[in-house]
N, C-alpha and C positions, 0 to 999 in steps of 0.2 A: 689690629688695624682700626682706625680709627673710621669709623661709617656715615657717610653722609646720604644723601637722599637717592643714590645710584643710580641718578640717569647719564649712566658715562656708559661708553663705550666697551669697558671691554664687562660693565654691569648686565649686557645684553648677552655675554655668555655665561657667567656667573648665575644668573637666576634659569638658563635650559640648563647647566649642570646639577643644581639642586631640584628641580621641576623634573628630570629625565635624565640622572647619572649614568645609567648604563647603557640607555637607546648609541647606537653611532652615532659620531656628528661629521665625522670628516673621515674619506680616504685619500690616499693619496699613494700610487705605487706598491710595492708591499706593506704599508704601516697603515694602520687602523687605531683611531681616538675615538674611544666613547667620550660622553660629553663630559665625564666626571674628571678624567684624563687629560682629557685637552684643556678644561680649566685651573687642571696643578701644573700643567706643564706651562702656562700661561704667568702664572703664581712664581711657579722658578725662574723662569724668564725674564720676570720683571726684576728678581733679587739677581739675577746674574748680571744684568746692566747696570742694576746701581754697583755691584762691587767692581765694576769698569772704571767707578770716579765720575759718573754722569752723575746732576744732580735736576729734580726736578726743572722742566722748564728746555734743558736743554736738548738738539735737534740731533736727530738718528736717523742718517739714511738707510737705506734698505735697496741697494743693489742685486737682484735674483731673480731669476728663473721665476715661473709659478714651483710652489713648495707649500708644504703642511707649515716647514719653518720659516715661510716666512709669512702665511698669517697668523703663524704665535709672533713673530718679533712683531709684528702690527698692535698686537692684544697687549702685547709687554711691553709697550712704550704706554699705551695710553693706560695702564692699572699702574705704573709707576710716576705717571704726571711728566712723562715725556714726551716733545714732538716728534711725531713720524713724517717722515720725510722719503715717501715713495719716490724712487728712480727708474724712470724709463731704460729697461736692460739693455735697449738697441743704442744708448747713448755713447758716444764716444770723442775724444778730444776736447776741443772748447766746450763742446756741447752739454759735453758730462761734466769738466770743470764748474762751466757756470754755476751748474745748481746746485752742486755739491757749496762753493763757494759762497753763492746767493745768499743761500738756508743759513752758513756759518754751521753746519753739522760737528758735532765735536767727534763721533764714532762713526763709520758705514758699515756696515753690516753687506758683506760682498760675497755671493757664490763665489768660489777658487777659479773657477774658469772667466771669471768676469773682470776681478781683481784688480791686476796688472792693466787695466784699463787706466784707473783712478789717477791723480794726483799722486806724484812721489811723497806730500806732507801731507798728503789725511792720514787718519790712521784708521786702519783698517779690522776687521774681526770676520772668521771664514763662515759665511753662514752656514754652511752644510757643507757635509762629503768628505771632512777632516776629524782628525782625532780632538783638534785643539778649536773647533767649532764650537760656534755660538747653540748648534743643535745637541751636539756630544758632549756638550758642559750642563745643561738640565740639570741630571739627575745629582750632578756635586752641588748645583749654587742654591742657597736658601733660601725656600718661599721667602717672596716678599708680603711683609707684615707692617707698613707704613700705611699713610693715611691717604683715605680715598680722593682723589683729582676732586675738583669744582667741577659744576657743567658749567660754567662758563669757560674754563681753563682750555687751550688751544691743545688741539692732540695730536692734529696731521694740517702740515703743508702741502696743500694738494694742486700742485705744477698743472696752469693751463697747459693745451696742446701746443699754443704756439706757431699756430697754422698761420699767421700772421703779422706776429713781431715775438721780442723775445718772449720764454714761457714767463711767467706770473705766479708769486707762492699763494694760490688762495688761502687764509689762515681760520682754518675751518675750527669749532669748539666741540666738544662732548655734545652739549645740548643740540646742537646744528645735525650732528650725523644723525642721534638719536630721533628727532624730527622726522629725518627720513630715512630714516629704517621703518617707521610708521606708516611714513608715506607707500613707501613700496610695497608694505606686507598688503595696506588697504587696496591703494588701486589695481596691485598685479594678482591679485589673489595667491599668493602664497601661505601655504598651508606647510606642517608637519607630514601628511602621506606623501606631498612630494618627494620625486628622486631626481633632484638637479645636478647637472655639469656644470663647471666652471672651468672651461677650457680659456678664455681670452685672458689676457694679462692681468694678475692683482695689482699691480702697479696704478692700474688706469680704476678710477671715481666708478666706473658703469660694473665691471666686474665686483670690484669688491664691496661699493657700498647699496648698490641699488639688488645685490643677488646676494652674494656671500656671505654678509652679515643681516641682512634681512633674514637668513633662510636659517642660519643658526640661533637666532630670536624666538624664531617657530620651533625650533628644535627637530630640524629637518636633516635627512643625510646627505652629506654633501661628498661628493666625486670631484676634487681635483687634479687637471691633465695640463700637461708641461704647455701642450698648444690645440690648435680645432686644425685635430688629424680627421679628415675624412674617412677616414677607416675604422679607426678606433670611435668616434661618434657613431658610426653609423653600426658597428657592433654590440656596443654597450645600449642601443636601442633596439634592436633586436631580441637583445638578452632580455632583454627587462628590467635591466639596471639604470635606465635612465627614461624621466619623461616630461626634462621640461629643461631647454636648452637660450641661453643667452648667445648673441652670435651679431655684429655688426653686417649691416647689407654687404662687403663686400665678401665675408663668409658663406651668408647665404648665395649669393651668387654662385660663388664656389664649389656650394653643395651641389645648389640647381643643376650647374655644369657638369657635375660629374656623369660619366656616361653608366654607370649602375644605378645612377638617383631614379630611375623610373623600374627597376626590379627589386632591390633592396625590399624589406617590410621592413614600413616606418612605421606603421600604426599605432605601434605603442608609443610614441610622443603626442602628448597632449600640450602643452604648453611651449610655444614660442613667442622669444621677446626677441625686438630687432630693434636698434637706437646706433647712438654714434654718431651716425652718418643720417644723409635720406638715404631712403628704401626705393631708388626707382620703381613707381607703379607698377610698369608692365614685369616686372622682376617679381614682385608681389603677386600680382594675376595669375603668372605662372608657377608662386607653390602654392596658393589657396587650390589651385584647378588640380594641383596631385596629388596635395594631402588635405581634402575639403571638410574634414572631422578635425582638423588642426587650433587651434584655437589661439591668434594671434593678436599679438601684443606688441604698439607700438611705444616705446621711452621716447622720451625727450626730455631735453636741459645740456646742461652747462656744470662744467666743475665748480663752479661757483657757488651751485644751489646745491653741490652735495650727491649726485648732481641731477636731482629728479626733481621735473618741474611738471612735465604734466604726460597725460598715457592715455592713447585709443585703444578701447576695449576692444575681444573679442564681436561683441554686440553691436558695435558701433562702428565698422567698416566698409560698410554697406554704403555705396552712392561716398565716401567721403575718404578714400583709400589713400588721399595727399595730405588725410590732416593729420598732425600729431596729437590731436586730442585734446581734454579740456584739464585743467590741472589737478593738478592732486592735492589730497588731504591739507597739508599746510604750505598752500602756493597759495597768494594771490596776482594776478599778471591782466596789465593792462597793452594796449596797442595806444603811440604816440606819436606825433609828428616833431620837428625839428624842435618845437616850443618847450616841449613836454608836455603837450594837450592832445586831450584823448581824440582820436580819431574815429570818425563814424563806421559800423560795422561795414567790412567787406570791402573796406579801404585798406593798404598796405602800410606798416609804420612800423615803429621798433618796436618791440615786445618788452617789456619793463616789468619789475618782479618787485613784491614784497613780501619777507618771507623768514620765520624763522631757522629756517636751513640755510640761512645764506649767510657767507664768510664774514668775516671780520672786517677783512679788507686784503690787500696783498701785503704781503712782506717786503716792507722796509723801502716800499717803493708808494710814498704819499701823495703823490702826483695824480698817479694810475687810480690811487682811487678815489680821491675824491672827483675826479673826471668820470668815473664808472658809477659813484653812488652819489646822486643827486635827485634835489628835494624828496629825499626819502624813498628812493627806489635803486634796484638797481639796474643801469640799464643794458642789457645784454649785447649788443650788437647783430640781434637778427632781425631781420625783415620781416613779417608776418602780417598773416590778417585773419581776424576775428569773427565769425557769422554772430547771427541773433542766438542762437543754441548754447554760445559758449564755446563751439571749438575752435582751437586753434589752427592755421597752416602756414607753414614755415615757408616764404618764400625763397628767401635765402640769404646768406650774410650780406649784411649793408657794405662790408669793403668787397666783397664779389659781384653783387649788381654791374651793370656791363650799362656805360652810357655810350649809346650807341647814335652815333650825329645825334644827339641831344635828346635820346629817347632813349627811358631807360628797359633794361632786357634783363630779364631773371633768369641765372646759367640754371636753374633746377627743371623750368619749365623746356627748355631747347634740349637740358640731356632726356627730359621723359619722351620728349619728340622723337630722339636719337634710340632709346633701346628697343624699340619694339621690334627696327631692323634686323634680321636675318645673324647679317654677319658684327653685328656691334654686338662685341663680348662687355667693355666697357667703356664709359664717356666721362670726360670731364669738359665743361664749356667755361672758357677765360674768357677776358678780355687781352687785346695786345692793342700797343701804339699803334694809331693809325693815321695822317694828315688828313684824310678825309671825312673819316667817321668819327674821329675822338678815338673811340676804343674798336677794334672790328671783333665782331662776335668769333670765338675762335673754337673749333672743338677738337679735343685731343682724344684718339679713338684707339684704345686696343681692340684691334679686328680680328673675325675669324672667321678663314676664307676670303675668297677674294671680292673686293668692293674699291672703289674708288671714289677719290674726293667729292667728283659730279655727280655720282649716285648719290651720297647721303645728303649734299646738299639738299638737291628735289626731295630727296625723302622728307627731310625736314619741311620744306617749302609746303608740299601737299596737308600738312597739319597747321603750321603755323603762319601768321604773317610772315611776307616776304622778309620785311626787316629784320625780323628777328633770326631767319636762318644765319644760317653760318658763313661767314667770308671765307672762312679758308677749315680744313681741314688738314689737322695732322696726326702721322701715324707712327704709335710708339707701341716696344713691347710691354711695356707696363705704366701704371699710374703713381707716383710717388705715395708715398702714403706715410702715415703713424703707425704706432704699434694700437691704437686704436678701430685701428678704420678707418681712419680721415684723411680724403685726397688731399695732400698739399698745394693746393693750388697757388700757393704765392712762389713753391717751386716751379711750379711751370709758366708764370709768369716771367719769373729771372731766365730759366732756359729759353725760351723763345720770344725773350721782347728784344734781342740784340737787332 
């Protein structure tokens, strides 16, 4: 192999394999990879794609379940100079089309139960569970012994959420992930004695790059689980086997909810991170008050940034439980108005980044970015405001702002109004058409127990300005959502602006 200065990607398992060959690095099910293991099965990985006919450069989806194999096909795209092209597994029809189509993927790499999803002309390879799999082929195909990627070389397409127009291939580089993998081992404190879970989807930027390959850098063991079963989390912390858990607020919610969450012994988890999403406050208040030894950590960013832009410590939650913190290692992010002129602290404006973690630009779509990345930033579409200290608070997406008769309303501030009641399990606040108001503040509420519209109204009113309450209330069993976390709100925009 020809060696270059290995700030690539899959160079960040490669140096914990030679550093720690026999420590574990990964579980998964019944199979166990020491790290020495997991970087030849990486090595074969890589030489079993190229004798597929892929040639550097070219795109490889990755259609799966969480799997061991499918963070080796992750590692064996990028030690072969290929791009990965993670698939959201919940995708299907046009939706899966697109991206498959978008990227140009020449192979996808599809669990068997997933498959028959796909496009009848892509062509397909079984990740796992087959004789004639991408996993059960290892041990025949030849390490690869070709020459090391560039860090500048693109490694993964990393598909916005799409929570409000179509997704976007962010065209991320070796050097960009590597950036922040740095980032996250500094701000999150992650260490080797940790025992992480990685229960949310490898598909999605927050699982894999800001935990999973951060924590194999440190040379740490890592626990992969198909999803965040409540039972199995909350066993494997019990046991002792885990103590430091990644989880989007609607998870934690979920936990909160459970009716054993106040008997279980949690004790042993020291480490939680929560990102994705916001983290309703009073949803926060209420696991700091159960597990007050807990040590919480808030993410924040955007796939864009790889996708960690900035993190409220432990330390730093006190008096400021709404902020997402000040940035990380190699972030710099300013607060702007429509001009691109900085805004004075404790004013609301776009939050705008400059940053060697940040993407390339999109894929193939030159429009989107030179719109997104101007005079040398780039600029996010969230709302935020800045104190004198440097923290950030995410007010909330600039297309979610709610103009309300000509005064604008932030849906984050009206749903923290809304959780603290009783029977609000969850909230999301749109706007909908209105002839009177422009927009009328709308809140869409899975309840538990009984409450009605005129109750939470007042409820809200008692906290907030009149205007800002809710015009109307509606009640659903559930919240749309991603496989990330993230309320779709632009879906319940289309369901109920008819």
């Amino acid at each position: 192999m020809t060696q270059g200065h290995g700030s690539t990607v899959d160079g960040v398992l490669r140096r914990s394999a030679r550093r720690t060959p026999a420590r574990v690095a990964l579980e998964y099910g019944e199979r166990t990879w020491t790290y020495e293991e997991l970087d030849a099965a990486v090595s074969h990985a890589a030489g079993l794609l190229l004798t597929e006919g892929l040639s550097p450069g070219d795109r490889v989806g990755t259609y799966g379940h969480n799997s061991d194999a499918y963070l080796i096909a992750f590692l064996a795209c990028a030690r072969a100079g290929l791009v990965h092209v993670p698939v959201n597994q919940n995708l299907t029809g046009d939706d899966l089309a697109y991206i498959v189509g978008q990227s140009g993927s020449a192979l996808v790499l599809a669990d068997p139960d997933l498959a028959g999803r796909l496009p009848e002309q892509v062509r397909v390879l079984p990740l796992r569970d087959t004789e004639d799999s991408f996993l059960a082929g290892l041990a025949q195909a030849p390490p690869y012994d070709g020459p090391e990627p560039r860090t500048e070389d693109l490694v993964q397409l990393l598909y916005t959420s799409g929570t409000t127009a179509l997704p976007k291939g962010a065209m991320m580089t070796h050097r960009a992930l590597v950036h922040e993998y740095l980032s996250a081992i500094t701000a999150l404190d992650l260490s080797a004695g940790d025992r992480p879970v990685h229960a949310l989807p490898l598909y999605h930027s927050a699982q894999m790059h800001v935990f999973l390959l951060p924590y194999l850098a440190v040379g740490a063991t890592n626990i992969i689980l198909d999803a965040p079963d409540g039972d199995r989390l909350f066993d494997l912390i019990e046991a002792g086997r885990v103590d430091s858990l990644f989880a989007p607020p609607t998870v934690w919610i979920g936990l909160a909810n459970r009716p054993d969450f106040a008997a279980r012994d949690l004790d042993g988890l020291r480490k939680a991170y929560y990102g994705a999403s916001i983290m309703p406050v009073p949803v926060l208040q209420r696991l700091r008050e159960r597990l007050p030894e807990l040590a919480f950590f808030n993410c924040f960013g955007q796939s864009e940034i790889g996708p960690l832009a900035t993190v409220l410590g432990p330390d730093e939650h006190e008096g400021r439980l709404d902020s997402c913190g000040r940035t990380v290692l190699f972030v710099d992010a300013r607060v702007v108005d429509e001009r691109g002129e900085d805004v004075p602290d404790g004013t609301p404006g776009e939050i705008v980044y400059r940053s060697p973690q940040l993407c390339e630009g999109y894929w193939n779509k030159p429009e989107e970015t030179a719109e997104a990345f101007r005079d040398g930033w780039f600029h996010s579409g969230d709302l935020a405001v800045r104190d004198t200290d440097g923290y950030f608070t995410i007010v909330d997406r600039v297309k979610d702002v709610i103009n309300s008769g000509g005064v604008l309303v932030a849906s984050r501030q009206v749903e923290d109004a809304l959780y603290p009641h009783e029977s609000v399990a969850e909230a999301a606040v749109i706007g909908l058409p209105d002839e009177r108001w422009i927009e009328a503040v709308t809140a869409v509420v899975v309840a538990r127990g009984e409450v009605t519209e005129d109750q939470l109204i007042a409820h809200v009113r008692e906290k907030l300005t009149s205007f800002k309450a809710p015009k109307r209330v509606l009640f659903v069993d559930e919240l749309p959502r991603n496989a990330s976390g993230k309320i779709l709100k632009r879906e319940l925009r289309d369901r109920f602006s008819g």
